[in-house]
VOGU-3710 file (C-alpha; in Angstrom, 3 decimals, decimal comma):
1> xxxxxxxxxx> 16,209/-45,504/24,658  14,067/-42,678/24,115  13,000/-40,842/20,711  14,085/-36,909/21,340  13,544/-34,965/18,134  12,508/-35,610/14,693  13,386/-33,178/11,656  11,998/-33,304/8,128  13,645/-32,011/4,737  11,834/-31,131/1,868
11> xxxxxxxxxx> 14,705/-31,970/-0,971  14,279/-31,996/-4,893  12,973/-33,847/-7,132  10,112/-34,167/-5,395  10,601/-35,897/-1,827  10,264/-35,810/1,590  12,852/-37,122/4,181  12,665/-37,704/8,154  15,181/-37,701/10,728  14,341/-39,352/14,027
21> xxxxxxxxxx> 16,782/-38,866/16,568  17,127/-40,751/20,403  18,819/-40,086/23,234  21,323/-42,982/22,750  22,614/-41,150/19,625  21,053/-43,580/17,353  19,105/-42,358/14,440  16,728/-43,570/12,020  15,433/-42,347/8,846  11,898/-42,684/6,712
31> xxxxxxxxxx> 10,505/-40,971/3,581  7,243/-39,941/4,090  5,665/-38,296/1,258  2,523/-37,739/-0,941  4,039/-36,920/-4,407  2,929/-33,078/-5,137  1,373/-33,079/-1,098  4,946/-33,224/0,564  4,038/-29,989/2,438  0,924/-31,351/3,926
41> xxxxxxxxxx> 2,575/-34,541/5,085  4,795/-32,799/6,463  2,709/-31,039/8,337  0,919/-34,365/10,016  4,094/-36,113/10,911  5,283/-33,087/13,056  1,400/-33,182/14,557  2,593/-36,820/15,320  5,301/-35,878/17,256  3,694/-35,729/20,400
51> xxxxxxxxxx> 2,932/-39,382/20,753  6,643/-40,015/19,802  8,842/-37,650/21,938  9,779/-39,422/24,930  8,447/-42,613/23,487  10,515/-45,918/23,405  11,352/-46,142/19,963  11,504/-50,296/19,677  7,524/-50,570/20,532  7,027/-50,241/16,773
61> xxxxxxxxxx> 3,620/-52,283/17,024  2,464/-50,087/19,746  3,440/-46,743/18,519  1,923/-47,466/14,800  -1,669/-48,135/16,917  -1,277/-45,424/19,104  -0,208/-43,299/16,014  -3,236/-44,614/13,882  -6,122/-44,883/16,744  -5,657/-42,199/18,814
71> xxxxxxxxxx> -6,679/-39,362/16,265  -10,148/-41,180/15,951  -10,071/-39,852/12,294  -7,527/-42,363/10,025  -6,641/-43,465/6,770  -6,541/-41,875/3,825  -3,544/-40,598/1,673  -1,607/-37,941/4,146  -2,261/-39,567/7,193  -1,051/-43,151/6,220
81> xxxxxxxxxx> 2,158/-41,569/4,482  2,891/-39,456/7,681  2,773/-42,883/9,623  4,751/-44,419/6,814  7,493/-42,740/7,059  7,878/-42,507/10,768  7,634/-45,927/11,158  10,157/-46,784/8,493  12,565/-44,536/10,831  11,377/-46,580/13,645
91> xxxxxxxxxx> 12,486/-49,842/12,010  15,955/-48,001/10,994  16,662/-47,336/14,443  15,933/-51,005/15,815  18,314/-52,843/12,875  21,330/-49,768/13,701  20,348/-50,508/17,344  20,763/-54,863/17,066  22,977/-54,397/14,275  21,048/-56,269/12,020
101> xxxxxxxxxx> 19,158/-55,748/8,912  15,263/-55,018/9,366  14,722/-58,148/6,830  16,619/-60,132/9,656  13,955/-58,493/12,443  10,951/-59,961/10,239  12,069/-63,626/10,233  15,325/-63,144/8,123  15,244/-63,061/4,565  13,749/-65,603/1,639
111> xxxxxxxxxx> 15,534/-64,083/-1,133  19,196/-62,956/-1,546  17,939/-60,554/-4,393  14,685/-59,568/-6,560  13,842/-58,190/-9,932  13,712/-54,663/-10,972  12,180/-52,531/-13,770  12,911/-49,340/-15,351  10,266/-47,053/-16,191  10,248/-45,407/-19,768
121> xxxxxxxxxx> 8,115/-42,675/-21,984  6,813/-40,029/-19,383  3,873/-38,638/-18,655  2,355/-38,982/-22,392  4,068/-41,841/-23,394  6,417/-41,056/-26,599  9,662/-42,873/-28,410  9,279/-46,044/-26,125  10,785/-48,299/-28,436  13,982/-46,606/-28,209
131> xxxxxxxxxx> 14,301/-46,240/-24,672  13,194/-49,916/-23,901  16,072/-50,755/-26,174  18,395/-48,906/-23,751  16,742/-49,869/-20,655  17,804/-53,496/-21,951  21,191/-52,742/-22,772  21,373/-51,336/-19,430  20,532/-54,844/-17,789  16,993/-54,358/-17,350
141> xxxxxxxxxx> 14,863/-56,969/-18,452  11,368/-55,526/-17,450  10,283/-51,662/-18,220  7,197/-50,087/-17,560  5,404/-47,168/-19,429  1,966/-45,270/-19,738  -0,684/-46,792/-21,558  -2,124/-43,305/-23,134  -2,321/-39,676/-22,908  -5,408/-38,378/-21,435
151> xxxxxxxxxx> -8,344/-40,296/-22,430  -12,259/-39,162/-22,329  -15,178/-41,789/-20,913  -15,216/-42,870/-24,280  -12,825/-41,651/-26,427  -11,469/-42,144/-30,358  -10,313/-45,744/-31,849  -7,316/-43,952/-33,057  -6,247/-43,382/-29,429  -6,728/-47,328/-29,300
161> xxxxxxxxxx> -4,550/-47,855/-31,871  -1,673/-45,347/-30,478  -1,277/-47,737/-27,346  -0,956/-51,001/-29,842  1,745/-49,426/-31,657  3,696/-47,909/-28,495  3,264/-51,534/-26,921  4,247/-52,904/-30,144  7,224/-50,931/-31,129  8,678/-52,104/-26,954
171> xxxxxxxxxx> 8,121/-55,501/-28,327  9,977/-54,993/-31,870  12,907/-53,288/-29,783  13,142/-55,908/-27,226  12,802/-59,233/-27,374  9,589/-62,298/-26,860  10,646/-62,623/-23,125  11,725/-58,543/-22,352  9,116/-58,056/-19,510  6,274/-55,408/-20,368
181> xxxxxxxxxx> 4,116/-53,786/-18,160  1,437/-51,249/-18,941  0,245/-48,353/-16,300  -3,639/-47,113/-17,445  -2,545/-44,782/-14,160  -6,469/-44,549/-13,216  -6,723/-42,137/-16,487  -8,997/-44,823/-18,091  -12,397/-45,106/-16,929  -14,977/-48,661/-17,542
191> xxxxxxxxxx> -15,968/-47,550/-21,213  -12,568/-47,643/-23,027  -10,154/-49,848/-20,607  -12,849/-52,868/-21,385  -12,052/-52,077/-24,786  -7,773/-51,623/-24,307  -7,480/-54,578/-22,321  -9,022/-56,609/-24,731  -7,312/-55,471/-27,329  -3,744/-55,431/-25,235
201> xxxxxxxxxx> -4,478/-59,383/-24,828  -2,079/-60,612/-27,804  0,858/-58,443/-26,527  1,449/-60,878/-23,589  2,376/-58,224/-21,062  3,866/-58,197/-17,639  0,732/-56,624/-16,110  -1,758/-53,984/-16,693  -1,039/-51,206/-13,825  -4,529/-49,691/-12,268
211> xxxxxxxxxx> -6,890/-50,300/-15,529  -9,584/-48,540/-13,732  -9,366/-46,256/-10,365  -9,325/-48,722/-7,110  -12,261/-47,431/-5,750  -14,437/-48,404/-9,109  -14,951/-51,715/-7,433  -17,843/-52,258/-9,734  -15,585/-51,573/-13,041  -12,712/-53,678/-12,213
221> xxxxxxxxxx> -14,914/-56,678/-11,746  -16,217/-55,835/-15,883  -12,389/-55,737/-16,500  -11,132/-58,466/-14,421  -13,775/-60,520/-16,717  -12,135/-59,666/-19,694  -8,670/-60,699/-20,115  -6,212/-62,819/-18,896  -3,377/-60,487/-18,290  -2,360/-59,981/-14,803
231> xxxxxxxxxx> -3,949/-57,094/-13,367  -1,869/-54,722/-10,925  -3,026/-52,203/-8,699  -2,750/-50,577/-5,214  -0,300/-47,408/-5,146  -3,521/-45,340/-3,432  -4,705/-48,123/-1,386  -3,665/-47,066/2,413  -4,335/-49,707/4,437  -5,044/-53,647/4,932
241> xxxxxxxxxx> -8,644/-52,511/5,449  -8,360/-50,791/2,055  -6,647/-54,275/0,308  -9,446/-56,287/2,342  -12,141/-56,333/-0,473  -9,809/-56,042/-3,376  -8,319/-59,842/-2,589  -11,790/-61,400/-1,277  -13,208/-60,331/-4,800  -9,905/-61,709/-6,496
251> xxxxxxxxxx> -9,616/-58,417/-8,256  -6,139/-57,943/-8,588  -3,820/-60,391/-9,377  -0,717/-58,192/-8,470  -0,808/-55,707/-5,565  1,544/-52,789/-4,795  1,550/-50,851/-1,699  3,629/-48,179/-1,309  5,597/-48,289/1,495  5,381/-44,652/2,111
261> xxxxxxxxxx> 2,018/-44,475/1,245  0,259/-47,501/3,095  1,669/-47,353/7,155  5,608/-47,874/6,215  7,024/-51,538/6,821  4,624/-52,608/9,678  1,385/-52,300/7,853  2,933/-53,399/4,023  3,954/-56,577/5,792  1,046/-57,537/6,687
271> xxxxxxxxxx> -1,010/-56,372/3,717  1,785/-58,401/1,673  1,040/-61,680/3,324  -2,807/-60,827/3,533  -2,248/-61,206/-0,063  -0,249/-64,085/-0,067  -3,132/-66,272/1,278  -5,095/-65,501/-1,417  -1,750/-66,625/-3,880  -1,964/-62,760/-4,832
281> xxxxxxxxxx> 1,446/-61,433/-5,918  3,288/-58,240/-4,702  5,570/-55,520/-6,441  5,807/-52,814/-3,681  5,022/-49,238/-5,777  8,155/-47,002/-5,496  8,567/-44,116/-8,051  10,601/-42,454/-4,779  13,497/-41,984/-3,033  16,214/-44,310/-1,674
291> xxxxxxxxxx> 14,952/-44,749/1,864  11,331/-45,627/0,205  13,740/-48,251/-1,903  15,424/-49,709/0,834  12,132/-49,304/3,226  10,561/-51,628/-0,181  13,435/-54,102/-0,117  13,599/-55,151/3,468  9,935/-55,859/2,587  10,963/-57,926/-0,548
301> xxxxxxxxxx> 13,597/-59,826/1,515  10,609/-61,811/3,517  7,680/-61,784/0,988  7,442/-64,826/-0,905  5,202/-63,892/-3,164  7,085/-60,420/-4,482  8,464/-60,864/-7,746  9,295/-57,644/-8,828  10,391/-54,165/-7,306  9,690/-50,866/-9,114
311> xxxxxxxxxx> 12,228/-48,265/-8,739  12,927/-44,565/-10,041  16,756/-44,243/-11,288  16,073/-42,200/-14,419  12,290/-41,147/-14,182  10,935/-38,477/-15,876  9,887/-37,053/-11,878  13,499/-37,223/-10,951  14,501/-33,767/-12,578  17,809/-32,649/-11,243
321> xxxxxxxxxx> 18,445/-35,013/-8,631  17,784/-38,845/-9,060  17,995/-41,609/-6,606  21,769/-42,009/-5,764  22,764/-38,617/-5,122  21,434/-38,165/-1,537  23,575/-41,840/-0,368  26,850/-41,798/0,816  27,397/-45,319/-0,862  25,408/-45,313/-3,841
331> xxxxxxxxxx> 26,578/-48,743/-4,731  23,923/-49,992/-2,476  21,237/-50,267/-4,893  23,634/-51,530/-8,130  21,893/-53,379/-10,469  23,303/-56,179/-12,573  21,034/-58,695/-14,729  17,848/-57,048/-14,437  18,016/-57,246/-10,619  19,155/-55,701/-7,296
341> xxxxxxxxxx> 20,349/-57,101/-3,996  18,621/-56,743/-0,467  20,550/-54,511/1,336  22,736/-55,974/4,387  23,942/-53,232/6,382  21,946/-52,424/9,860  18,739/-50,925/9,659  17,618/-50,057/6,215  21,088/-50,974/4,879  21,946/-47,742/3,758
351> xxxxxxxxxx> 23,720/-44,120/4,965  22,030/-40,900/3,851  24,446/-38,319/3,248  23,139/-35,860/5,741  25,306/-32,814/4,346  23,713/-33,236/1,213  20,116/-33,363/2,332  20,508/-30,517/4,363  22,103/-28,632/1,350  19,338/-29,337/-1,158
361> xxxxxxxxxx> 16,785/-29,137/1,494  17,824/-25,469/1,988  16,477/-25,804/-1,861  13,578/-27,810/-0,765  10,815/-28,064/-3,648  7,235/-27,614/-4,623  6,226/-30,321/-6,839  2,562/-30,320/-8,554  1,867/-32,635/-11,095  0,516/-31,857/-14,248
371> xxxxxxxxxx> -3,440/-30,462/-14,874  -4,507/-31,987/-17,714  -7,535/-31,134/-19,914  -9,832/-32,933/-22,627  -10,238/-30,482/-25,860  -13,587/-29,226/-24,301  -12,401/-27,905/-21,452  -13,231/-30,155/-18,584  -10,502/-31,543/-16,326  -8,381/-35,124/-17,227
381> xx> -7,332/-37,989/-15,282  -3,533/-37,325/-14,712
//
């Protein structure tokens, strides 16, 4: 078998979707996407296609090197998501091919289902308490929201006291065991996340989500120090090289690749049991598309230490089209009790509805997110 062509659609909300064809008429299919960069990724996984036309698409292992040595340059954001989603295509392709699951491909599964959570609030967090109410009615039992609005170095005790009373009115709507988990989304720098997480301690949450930005390796340790809640981070990690220092400090108790951020389903694997020898859990980040979802749950299937699985049915991103509508069988990804089954059909266990890409691709998008400013004028942490 031979890869012959790939195609990529820009579709709304805000994604990115790849088509890799072969010569056998099998075809495989990956999301690879930087959320408000879609364009440049794009870009870089059509530069990639000249290691992978004419290539034997089941060498995953050796076309993921290739694709990530040969350019001498690597890493980072773009590049990692452009190898993401090729090689979650790559792994579609071998389960259609054996007619087998990918989970099945990685040692066959551990789990026959996993835990999900809704997200709630937006961008600046507002009437949580009433949407955690419905996000539990709806069979969730885990949500997560933003911590703040934009936030300054060091910024007002009133702004303190708006994230205790959004966390707080979750709680009142919910119940003692309703899972809660709290994304500082890298807009909180060392000053006033020392002072949130400390304060956050009584609420017994889920997790704190990326207190400080990963790269402050210096300010998570000062964080790390100061509370016992679980601490989460990892959506702009890119690599197992990235992860490396983050688990031999201990400075994350939770990590979450995104599996069309950090190399696709070959390199989350083995970040995910990187972690697992240092009795790290894993909650793969997904605010994305179905193939990212199903690329994330193959994952799930075979990590022993994931224990959750984010996912984006009803996100504030999603605007006009949400994460069902581009399936042909959108019962795939039902939830019932606050969880969601691995996926068993070949490949990544689901069909895209090709007419329906193609339609809203000939939409296509151009999502930015937000620039935010502090009241003097300089630029926020979005």
């Amino acid at each position: 078998m031979k890869i012959t062509h790939l195609e990529t659609f820009l579709v709304p909300p805000r994604w990115l979707f790849l088509k890799l064809e072969t010569d056998e008429g099998v075809v495989g299919w990956g999301e690879p996407v930087v959320e408000g960069r879609a364009h440049t990724v794009q870009a870089a996984v059509h530069e990639l296609a000249d290691v992978l036309i004419g290539a034997d698409p089941a060498r995953i292992e050796d076309l993921w090197q290739v694709m990530y040595r040969s350019g001498f340059y690597r890493g980072g954001a773009v590049f990692m998501s452009a190898i993401a989603g090729i090689d979650q295509a790559l792994w579609d392709i071998k389960g259609k091919t054996l007619d087998t699951p990918v989970h099945n491909l990685l040692g066959g599964a551990c789990r026959e289902r996993i835990r999900v959570y809704s997200w709630i609030g937006g961008d600046r967090p507002a009437e949580v308490g009433n949407a955690a109410r419905l996000a539990q009615a709806a069979g969730f039992t885990a949500i997560k929201m933003n911590a703040t609005e934009e936030l300054q170095y060091v910024d007002s005790a009133h702004k303190v006291d708006q994230v205790l009373e959004r966390v707080q009115a979750v709680r009142d709507a919910t119940s003692s065991d309703f899972g809660i988990a709290v994304d500082f989304h890298g807009r909180v720098h060392r000053p006033m996340a020392k002072v949130l997480v400390r304060e956050l301690e009584p609420m017994r949450l889920l997790f704190i989500e990326e207190p400080v930005l990963s790269e402050n390796i210096e300010a998570l340790r000062d964080v790390c120090r100061l509370t016992s809640t679980p601490i989460a981070l990892g959506e702009r990690l890119y690599s197992r090289w990235d992860f490396k220092q983050i688990l031999q400090e201990g400075l994350a108790d939770i990590i979450q690749p995104d599996l069309s951020h950090a190399g696709g389903i070959t390199e989350c694997r083995k970040i995910a049991s990187m972690a697992e020898a240092y009795d790290v859990a894993l909650a793969p980040h997904c605010p994305l598309g179905p193939i990212a979802l199903a690329a994330c749950l193959q994952l799930d299937a075979v990590s022993h230490n994931a224990f959750i699985q984010e996912q984006s049915l009803g996100i504030h991103y999603n605007a006009g089209n949400d994460l069902l509508d581009y399936l042909t069988d959108p019962l795939v990804f039902e939830y019932a009790a606050g969880m969601v089954n691995i996926p068993q059909g070949p490949g990544l266990g689901i069909q895209v509805n090709e007419d329906y890409v193609r339609e809203m691709a000939a939409i296509g998008h151009r999502w930015r997110n937000p620039v935010w400013r502090h009241p003097d004028g300089s630029v926020a942490e979005w």
